[in-house]
N, CA and C atoms of all chains as a GROMACS GRO file, in nm:
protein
  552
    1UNK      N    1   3.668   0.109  -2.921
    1UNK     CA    2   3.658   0.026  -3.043
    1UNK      C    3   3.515   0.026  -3.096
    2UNK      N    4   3.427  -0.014  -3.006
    2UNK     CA    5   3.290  -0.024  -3.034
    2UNK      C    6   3.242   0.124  -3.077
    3UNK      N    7   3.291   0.260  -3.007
    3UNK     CA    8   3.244   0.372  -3.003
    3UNK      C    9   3.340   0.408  -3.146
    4UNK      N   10   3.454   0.347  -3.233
    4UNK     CA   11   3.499   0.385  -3.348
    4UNK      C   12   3.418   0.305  -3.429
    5UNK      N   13   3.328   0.208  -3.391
    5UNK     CA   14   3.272   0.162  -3.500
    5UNK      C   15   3.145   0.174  -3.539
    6UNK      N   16   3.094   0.286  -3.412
    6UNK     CA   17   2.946   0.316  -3.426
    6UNK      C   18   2.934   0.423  -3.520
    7UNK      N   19   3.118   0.548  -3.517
    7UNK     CA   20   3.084   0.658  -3.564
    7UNK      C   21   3.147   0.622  -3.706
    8UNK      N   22   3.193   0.531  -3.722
    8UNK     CA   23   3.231   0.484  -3.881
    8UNK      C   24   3.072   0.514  -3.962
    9UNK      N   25   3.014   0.413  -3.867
    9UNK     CA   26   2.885   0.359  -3.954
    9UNK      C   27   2.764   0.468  -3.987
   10UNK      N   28   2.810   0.561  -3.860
   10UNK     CA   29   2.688   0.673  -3.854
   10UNK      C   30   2.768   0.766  -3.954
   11UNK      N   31   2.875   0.787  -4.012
   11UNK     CA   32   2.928   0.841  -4.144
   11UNK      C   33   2.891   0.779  -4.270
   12UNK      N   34   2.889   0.675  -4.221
   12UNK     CA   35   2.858   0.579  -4.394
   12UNK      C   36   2.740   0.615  -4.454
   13UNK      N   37   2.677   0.597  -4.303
   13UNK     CA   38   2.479   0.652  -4.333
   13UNK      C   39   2.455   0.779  -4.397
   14UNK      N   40   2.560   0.847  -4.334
   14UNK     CA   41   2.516   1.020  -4.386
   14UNK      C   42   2.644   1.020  -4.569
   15UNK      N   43   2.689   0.944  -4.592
   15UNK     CA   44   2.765   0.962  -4.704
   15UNK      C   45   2.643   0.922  -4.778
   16UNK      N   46   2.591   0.775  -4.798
   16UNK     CA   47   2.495   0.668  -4.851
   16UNK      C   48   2.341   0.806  -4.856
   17UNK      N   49   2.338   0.869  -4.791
   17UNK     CA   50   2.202   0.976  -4.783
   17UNK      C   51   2.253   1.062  -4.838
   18UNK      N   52   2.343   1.129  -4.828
   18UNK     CA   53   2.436   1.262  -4.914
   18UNK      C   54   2.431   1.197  -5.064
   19UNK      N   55   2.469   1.113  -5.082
   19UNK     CA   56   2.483   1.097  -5.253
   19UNK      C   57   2.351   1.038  -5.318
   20UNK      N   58   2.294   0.974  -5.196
   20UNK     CA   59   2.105   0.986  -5.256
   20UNK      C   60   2.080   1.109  -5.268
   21UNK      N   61   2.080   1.222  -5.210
   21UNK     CA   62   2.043   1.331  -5.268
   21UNK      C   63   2.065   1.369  -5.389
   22UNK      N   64   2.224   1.349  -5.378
   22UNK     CA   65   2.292   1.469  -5.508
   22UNK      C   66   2.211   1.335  -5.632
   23UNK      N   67   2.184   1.222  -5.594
   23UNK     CA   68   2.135   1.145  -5.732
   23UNK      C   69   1.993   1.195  -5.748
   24UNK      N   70   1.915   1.195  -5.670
   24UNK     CA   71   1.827   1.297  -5.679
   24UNK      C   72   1.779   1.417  -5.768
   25UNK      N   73   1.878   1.482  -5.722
   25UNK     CA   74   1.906   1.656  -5.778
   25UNK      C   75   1.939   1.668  -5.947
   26UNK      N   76   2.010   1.547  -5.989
   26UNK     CA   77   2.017   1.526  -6.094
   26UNK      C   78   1.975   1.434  -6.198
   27UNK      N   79   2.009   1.432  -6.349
   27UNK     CA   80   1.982   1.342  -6.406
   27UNK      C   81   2.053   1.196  -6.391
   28UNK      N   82   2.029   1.077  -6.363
   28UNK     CA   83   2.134   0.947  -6.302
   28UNK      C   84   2.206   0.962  -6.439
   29UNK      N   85   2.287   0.840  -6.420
   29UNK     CA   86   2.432   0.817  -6.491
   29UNK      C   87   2.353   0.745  -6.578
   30UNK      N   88   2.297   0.624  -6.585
   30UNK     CA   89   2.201   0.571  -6.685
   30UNK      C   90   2.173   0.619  -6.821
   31UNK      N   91   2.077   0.720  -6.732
   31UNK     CA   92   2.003   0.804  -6.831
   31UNK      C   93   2.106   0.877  -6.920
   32UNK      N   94   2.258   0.942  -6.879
   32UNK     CA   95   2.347   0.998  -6.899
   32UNK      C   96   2.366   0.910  -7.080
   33UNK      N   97   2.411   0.799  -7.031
   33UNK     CA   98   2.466   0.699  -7.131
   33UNK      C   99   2.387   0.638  -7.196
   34UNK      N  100   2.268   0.651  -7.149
   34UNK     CA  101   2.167   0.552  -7.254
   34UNK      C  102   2.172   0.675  -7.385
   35UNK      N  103   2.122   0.812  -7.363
   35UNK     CA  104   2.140   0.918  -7.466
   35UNK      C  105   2.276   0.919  -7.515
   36UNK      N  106   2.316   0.930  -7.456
   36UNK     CA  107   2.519   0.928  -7.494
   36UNK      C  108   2.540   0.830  -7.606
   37UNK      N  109   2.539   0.721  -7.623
   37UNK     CA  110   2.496   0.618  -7.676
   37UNK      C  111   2.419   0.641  -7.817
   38UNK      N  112   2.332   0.700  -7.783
   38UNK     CA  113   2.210   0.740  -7.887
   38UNK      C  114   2.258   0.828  -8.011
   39UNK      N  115   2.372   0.916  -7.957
   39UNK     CA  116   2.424   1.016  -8.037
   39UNK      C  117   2.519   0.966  -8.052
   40UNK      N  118   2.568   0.868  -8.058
   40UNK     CA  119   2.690   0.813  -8.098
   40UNK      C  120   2.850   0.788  -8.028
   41UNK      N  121   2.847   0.867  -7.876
   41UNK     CA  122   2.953   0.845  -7.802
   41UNK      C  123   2.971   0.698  -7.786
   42UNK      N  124   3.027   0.655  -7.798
   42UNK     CA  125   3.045   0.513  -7.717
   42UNK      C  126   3.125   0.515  -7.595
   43UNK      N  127   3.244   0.560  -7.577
   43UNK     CA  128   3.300   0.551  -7.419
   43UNK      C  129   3.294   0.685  -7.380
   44UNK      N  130   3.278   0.691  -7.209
   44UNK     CA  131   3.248   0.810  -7.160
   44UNK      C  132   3.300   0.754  -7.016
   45UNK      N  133   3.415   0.846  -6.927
   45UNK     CA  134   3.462   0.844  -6.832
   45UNK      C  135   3.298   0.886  -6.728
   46UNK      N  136   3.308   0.808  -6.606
   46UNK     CA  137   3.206   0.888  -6.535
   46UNK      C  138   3.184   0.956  -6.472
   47UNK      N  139   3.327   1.046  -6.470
   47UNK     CA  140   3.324   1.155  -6.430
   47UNK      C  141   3.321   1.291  -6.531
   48UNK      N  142   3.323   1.270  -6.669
   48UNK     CA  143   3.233   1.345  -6.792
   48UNK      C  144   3.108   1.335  -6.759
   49UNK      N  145   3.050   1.208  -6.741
   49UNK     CA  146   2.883   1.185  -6.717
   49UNK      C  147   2.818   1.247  -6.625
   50UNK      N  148   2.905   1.242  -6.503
   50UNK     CA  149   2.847   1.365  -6.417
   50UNK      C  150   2.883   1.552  -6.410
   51UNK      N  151   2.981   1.544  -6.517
   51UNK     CA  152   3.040   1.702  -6.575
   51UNK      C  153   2.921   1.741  -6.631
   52UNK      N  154   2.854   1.631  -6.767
   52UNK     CA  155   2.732   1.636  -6.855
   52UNK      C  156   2.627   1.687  -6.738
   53UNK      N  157   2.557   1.528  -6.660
   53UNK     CA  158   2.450   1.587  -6.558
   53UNK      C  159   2.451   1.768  -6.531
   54UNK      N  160   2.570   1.747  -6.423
   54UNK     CA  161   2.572   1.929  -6.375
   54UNK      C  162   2.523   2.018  -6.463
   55UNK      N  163   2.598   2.019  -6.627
   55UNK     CA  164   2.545   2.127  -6.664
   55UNK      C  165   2.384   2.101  -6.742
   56UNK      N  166   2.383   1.964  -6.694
   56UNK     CA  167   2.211   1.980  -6.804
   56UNK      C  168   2.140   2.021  -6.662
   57UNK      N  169   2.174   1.948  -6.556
   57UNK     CA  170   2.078   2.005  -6.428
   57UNK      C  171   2.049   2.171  -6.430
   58UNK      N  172   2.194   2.240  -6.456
   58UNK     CA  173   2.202   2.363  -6.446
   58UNK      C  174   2.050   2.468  -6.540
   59UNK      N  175   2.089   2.378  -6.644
   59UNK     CA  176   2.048   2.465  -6.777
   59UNK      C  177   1.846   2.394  -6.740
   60UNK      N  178   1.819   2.281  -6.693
   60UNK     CA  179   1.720   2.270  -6.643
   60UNK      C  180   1.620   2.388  -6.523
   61UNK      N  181   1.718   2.410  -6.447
   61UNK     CA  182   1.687   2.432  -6.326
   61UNK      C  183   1.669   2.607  -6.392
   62UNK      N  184   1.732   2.639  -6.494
   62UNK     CA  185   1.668   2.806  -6.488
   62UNK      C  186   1.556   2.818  -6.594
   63UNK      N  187   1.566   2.695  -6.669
   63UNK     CA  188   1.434   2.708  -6.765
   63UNK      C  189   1.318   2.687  -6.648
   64UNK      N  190   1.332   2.604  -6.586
   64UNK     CA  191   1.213   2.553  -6.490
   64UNK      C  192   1.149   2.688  -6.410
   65UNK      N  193   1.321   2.712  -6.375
   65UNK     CA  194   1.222   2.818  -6.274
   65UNK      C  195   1.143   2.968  -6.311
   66UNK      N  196   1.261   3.000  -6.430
   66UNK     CA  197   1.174   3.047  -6.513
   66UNK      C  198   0.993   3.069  -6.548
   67UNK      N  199   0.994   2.938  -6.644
   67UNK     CA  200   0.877   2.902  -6.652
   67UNK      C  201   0.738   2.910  -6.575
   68UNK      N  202   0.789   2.869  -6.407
   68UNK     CA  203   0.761   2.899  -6.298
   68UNK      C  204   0.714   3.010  -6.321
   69UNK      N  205   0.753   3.124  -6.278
   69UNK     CA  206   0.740   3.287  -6.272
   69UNK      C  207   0.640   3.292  -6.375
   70UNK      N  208   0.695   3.301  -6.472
   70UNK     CA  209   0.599   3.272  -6.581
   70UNK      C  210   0.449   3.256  -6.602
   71UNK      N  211   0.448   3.134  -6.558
   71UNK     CA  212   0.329   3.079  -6.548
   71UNK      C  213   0.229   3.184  -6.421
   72UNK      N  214   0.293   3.187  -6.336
   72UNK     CA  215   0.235   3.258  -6.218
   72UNK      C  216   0.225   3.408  -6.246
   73UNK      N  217   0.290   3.462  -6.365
   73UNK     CA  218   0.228   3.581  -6.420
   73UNK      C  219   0.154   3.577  -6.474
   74UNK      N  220   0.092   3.427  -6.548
   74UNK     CA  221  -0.020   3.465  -6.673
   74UNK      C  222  -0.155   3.408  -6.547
   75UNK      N  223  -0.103   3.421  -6.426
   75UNK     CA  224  -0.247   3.385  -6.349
   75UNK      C  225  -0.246   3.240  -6.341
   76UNK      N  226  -0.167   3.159  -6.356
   76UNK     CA  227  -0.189   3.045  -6.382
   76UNK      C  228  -0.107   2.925  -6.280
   77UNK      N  229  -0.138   2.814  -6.241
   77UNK     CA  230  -0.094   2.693  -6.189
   77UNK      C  231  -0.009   2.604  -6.236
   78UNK      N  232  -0.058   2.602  -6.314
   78UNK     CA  233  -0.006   2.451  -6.407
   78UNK      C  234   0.069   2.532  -6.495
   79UNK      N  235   0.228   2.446  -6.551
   79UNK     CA  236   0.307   2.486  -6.635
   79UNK      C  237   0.306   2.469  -6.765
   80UNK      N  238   0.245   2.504  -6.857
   80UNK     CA  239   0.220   2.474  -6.999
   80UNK      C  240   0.338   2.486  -7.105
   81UNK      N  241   0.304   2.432  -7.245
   81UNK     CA  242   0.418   2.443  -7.307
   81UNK      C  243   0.464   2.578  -7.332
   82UNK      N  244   0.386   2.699  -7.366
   82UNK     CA  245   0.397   2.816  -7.370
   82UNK      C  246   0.486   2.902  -7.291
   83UNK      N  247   0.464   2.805  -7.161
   83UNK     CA  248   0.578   2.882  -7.086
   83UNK      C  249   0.716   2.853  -7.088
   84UNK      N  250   0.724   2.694  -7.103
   84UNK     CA  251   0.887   2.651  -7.132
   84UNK      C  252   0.890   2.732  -7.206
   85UNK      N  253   0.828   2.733  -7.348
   85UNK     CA  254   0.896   2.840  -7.459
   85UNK      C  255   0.936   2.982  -7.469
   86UNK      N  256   0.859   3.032  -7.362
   86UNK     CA  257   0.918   3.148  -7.358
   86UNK      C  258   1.050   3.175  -7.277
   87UNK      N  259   1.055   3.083  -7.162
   87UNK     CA  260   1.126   3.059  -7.056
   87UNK      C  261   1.283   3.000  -7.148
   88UNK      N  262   1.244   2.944  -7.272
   88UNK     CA  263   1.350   2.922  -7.320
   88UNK      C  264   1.468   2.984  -7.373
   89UNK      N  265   1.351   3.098  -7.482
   89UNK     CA  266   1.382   3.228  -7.535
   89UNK      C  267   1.441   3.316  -7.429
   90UNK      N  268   1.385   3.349  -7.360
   90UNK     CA  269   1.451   3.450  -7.290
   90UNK      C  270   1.582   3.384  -7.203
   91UNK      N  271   1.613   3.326  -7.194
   91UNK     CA  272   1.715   3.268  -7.191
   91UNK      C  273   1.866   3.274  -7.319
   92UNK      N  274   1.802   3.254  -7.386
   92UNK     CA  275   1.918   3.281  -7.524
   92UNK      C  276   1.936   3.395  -7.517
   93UNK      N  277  -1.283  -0.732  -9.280
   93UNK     CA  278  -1.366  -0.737  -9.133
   93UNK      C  279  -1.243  -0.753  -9.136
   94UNK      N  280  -1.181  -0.895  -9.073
   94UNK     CA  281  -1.017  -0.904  -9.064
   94UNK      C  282  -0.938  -0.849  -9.072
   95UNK      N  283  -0.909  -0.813  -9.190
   95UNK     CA  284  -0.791  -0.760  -9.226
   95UNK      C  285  -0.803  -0.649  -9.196
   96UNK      N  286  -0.929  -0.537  -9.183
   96UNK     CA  287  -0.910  -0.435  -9.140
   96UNK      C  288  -0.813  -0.435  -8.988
   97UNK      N  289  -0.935  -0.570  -8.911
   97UNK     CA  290  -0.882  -0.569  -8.801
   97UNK      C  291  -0.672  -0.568  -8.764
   98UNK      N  292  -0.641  -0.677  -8.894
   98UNK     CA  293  -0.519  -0.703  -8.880
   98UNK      C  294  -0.433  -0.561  -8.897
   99UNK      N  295  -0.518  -0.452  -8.979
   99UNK     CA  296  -0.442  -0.357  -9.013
   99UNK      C  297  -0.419  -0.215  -8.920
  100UNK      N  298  -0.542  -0.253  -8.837
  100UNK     CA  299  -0.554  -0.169  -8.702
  100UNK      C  300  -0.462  -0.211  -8.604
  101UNK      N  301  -0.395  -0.349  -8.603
  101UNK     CA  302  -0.326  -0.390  -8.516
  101UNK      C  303  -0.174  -0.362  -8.563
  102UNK      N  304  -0.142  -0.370  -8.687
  102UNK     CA  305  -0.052  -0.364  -8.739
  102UNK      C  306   0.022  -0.208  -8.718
  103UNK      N  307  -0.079  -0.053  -8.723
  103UNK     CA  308  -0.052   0.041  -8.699
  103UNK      C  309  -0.038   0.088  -8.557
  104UNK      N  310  -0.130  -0.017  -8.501
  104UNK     CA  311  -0.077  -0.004  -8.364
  104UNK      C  312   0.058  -0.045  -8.284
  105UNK      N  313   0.085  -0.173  -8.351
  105UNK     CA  314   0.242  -0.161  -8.308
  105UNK      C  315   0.348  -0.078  -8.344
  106UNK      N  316   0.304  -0.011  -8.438
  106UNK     CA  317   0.386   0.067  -8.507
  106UNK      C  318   0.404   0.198  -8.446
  107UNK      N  319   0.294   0.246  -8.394
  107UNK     CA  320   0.294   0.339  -8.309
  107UNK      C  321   0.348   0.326  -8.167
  108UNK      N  322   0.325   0.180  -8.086
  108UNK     CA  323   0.387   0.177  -8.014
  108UNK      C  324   0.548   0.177  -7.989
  109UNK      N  325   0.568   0.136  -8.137
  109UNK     CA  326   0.785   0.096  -8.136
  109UNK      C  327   0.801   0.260  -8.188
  110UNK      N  328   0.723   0.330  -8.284
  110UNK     CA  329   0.750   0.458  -8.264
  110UNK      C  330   0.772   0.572  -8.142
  111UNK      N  331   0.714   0.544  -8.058
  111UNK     CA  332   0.689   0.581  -7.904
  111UNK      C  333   0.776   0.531  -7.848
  112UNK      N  334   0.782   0.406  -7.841
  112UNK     CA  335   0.923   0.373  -7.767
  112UNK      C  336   1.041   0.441  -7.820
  113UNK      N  337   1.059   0.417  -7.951
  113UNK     CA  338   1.210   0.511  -7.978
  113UNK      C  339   1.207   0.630  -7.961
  114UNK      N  340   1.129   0.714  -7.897
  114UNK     CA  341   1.098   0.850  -7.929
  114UNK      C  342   1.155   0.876  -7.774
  115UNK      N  343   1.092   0.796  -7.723
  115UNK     CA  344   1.101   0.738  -7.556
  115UNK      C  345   1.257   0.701  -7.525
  116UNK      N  346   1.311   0.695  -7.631
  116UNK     CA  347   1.430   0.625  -7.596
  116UNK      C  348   1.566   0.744  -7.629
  117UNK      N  349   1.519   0.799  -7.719
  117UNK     CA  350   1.584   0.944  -7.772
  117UNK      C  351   1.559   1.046  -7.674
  118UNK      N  352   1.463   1.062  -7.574
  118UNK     CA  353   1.477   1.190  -7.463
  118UNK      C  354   1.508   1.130  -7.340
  119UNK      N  355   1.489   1.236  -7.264
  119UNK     CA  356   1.442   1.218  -7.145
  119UNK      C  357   1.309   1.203  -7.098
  120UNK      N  358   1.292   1.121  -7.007
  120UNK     CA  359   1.216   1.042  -6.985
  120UNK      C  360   1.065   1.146  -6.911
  121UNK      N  361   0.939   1.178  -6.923
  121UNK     CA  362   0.854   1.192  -6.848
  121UNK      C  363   0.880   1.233  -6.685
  122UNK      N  364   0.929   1.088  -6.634
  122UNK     CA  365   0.937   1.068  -6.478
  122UNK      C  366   1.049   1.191  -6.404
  123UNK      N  367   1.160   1.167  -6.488
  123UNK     CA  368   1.276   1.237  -6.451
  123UNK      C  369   1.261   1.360  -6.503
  124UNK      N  370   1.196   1.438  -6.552
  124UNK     CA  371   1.137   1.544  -6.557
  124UNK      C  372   1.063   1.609  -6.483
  125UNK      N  373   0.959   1.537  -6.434
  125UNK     CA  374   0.844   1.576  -6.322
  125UNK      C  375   0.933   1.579  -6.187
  126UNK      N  376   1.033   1.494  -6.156
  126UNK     CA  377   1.097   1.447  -6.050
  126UNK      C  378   1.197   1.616  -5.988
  127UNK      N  379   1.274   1.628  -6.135
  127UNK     CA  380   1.309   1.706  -6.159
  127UNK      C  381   1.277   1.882  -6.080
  128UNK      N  382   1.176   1.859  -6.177
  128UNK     CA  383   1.093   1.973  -6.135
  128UNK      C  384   1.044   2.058  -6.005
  129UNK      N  385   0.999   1.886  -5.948
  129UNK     CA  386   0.935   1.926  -5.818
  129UNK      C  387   1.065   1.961  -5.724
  130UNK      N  388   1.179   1.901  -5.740
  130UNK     CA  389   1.263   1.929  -5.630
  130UNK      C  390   1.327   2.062  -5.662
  131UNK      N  391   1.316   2.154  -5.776
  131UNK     CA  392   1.338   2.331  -5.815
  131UNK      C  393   1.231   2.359  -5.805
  132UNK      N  394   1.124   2.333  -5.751
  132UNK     CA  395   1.006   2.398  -5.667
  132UNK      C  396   0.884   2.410  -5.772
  133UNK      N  397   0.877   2.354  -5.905
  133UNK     CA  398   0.729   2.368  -5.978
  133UNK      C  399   0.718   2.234  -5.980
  134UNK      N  400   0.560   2.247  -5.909
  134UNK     CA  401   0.485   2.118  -5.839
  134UNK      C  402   0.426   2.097  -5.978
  135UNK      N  403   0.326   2.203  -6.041
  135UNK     CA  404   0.234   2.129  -6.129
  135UNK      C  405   0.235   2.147  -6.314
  136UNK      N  406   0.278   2.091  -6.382
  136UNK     CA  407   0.325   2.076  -6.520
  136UNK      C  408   0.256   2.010  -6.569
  137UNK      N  409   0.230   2.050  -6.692
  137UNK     CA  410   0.107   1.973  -6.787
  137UNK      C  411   0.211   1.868  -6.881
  138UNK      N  412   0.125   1.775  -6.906
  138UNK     CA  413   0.237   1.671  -7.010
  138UNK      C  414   0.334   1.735  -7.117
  139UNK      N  415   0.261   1.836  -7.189
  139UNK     CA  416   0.285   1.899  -7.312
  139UNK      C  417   0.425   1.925  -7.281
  140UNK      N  418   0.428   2.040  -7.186
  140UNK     CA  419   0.534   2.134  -7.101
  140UNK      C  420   0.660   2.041  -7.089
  141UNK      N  421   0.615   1.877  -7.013
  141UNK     CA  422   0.740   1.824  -6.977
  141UNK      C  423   0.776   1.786  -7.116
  142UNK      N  424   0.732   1.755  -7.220
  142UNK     CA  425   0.785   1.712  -7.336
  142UNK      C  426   0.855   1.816  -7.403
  143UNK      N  427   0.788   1.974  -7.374
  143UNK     CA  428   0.837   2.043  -7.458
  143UNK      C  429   0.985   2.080  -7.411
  144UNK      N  430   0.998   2.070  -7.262
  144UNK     CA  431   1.162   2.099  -7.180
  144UNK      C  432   1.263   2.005  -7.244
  145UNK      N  433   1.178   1.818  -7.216
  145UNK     CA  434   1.244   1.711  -7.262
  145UNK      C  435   1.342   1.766  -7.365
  146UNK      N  436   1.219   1.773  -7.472
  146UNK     CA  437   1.310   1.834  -7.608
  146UNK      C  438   1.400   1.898  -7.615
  147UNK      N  439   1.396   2.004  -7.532
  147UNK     CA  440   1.445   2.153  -7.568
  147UNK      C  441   1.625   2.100  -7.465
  148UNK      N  442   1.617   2.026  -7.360
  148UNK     CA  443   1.728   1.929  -7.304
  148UNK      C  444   1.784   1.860  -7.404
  149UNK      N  445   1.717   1.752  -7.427
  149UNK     CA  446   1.791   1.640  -7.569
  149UNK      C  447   1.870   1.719  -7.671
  150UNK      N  448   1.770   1.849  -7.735
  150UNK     CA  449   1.868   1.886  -7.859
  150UNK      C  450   2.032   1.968  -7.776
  151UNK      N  451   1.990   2.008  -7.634
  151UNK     CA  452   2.174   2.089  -7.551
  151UNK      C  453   2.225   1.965  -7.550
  152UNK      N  454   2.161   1.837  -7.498
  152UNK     CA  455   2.270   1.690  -7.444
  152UNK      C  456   2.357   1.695  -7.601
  153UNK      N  457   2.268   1.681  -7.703
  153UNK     CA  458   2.318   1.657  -7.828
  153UNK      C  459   2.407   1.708  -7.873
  154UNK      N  460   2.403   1.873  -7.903
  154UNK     CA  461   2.508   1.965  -7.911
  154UNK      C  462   2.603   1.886  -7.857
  155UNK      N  463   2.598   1.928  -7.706
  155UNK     CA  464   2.762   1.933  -7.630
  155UNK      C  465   2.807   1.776  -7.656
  156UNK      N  466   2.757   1.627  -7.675
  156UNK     CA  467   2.799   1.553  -7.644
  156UNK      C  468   2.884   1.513  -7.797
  157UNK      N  469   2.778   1.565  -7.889
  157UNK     CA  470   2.894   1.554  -7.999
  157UNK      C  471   2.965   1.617  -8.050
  158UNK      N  472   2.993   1.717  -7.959
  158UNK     CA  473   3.080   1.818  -7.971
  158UNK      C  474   3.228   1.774  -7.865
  159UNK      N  475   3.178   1.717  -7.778
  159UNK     CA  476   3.275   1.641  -7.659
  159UNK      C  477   3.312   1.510  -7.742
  160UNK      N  478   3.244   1.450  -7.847
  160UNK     CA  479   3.316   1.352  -7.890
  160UNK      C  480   3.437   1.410  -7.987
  161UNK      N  481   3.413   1.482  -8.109
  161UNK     CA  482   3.484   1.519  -8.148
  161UNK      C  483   3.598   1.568  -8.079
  162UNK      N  484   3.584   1.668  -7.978
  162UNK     CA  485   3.724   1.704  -7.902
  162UNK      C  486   3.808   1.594  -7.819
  163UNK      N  487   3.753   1.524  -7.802
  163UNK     CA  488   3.811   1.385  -7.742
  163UNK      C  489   3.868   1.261  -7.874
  164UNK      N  490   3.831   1.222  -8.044
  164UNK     CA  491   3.944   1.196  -8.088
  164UNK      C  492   4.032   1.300  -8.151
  165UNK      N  493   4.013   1.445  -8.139
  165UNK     CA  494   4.125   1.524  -8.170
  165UNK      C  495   4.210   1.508  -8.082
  166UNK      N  496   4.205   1.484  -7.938
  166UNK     CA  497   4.305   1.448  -7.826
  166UNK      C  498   4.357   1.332  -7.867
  167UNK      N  499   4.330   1.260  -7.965
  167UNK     CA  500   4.400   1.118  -7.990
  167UNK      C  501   4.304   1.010  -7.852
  168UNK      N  502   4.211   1.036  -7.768
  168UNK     CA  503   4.211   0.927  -7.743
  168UNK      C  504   4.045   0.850  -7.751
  169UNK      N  505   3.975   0.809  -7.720
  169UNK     CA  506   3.865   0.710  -7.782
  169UNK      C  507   3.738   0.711  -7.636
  170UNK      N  508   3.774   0.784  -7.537
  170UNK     CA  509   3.711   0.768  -7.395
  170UNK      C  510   3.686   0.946  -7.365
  171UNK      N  511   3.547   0.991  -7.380
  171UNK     CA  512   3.540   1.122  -7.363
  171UNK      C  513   3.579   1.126  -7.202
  172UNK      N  514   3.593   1.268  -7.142
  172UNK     CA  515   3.681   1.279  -7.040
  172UNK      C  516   3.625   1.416  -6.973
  173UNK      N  517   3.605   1.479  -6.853
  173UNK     CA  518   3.498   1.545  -6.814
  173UNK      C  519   3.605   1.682  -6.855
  174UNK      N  520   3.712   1.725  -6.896
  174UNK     CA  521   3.797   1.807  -7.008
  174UNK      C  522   3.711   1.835  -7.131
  175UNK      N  523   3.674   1.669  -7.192
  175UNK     CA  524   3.645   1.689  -7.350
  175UNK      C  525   3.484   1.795  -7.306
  176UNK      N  526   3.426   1.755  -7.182
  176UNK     CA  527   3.250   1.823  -7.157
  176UNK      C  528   3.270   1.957  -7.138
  177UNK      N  529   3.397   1.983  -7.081
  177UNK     CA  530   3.395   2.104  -7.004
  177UNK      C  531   3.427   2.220  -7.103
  178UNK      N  532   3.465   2.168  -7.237
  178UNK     CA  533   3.567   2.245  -7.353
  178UNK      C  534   3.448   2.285  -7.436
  179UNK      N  535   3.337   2.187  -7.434
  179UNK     CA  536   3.197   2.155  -7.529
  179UNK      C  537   3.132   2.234  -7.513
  180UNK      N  538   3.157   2.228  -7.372
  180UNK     CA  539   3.023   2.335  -7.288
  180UNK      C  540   3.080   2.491  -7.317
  181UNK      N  541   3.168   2.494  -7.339
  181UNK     CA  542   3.225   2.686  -7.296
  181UNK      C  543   3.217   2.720  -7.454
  182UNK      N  544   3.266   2.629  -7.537
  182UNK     CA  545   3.238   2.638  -7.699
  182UNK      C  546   3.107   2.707  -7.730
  183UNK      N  547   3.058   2.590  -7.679
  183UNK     CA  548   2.887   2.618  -7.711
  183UNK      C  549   2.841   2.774  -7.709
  184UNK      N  550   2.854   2.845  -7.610
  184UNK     CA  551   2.843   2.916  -7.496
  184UNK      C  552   2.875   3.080  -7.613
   0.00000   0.00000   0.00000
C-alpha cells in the first residue's frame, strides 16, 4: 500500500516536471490568448492553443537556429537583426 | 518653464501607453530570449529579438485569422485545433 503510494507520487513528480518542460519549450497558453484576443478570436479550445504554440515554436526554432549559423558565419557572437532577416528569407 | 515641463510629461506618457500596446501586440522580450536559449543561441541583441518578435506576430496573425474564419464556416463560434491545423497547411 505504502510502496503503491510512493510510486503514485514518484509519477506525479515526473508528469508535474515533464509538462514543466514541454511549458518551457514553448510559447504558454497565456501568451497564446492574450494575442488571440488581439486579432480578434474570442473563443479558442486549448487544445488549438497548443496546435497554435507547436507550430509557432516550430517556425521559431528554424529561424533561430538559422540565424545562429548565420551569425557565426559573419564571425560573429551576438545575434543581430540582420541575421533574423536573412534567416527569415531564406526560409520562404 | 511649466508647461513645457507639463508637455514633456504629457509625451512621455504617451510614449509609455504607446509601448505598452506595442508590448501588448507581440511577443514579449522575455519569452523570446527564453526561447532562444533553450534552441541553443545564448547571445541576441535587443534589435534581433524584436525583429523575430515581429516576424512571429505577423505568422500568429495570418493563421489565427485564418483559423477564425474556418471555424464560423464550420457553423461553430469556438476555434478548434482542426480550424489551426487547416490554417496552417493553407498558409503553406
Amino acid at each position: 500500500m505504502l510502496e503503491k503510494l510512493g510510486l503514485k507520487r514518484q509519477s506525479e513528480v515526473k508528469e508535474a516536471y515533464k509538462s514543466h518542460k514541454k511549458r518551457d519549450e514553448t510559447f504558454h497558453f497565456n501568451t497564446i490568448l492574450r494575442l488571440s484576443k488581439k486579432f480578434g478570436a474570442e473563443r479558442m479550445s486549448r487544445e488549438a492553443a497548443e496546435a497554435l504554440s507547436e507550430y509557432l515554436t516550430e517556425e521559431f526554432k528554424r529561424v533561430i537556429q538559422d540565424a545562429d549559423k548565420l551569425t557565426r558565419h559573419a564571425g560573429r557572437k551576438t545575434i543581430m537583426p540582420e541575421d533574423i532577416e536573412l534567416a527569415i528569407q531564406r526560409k520562404r
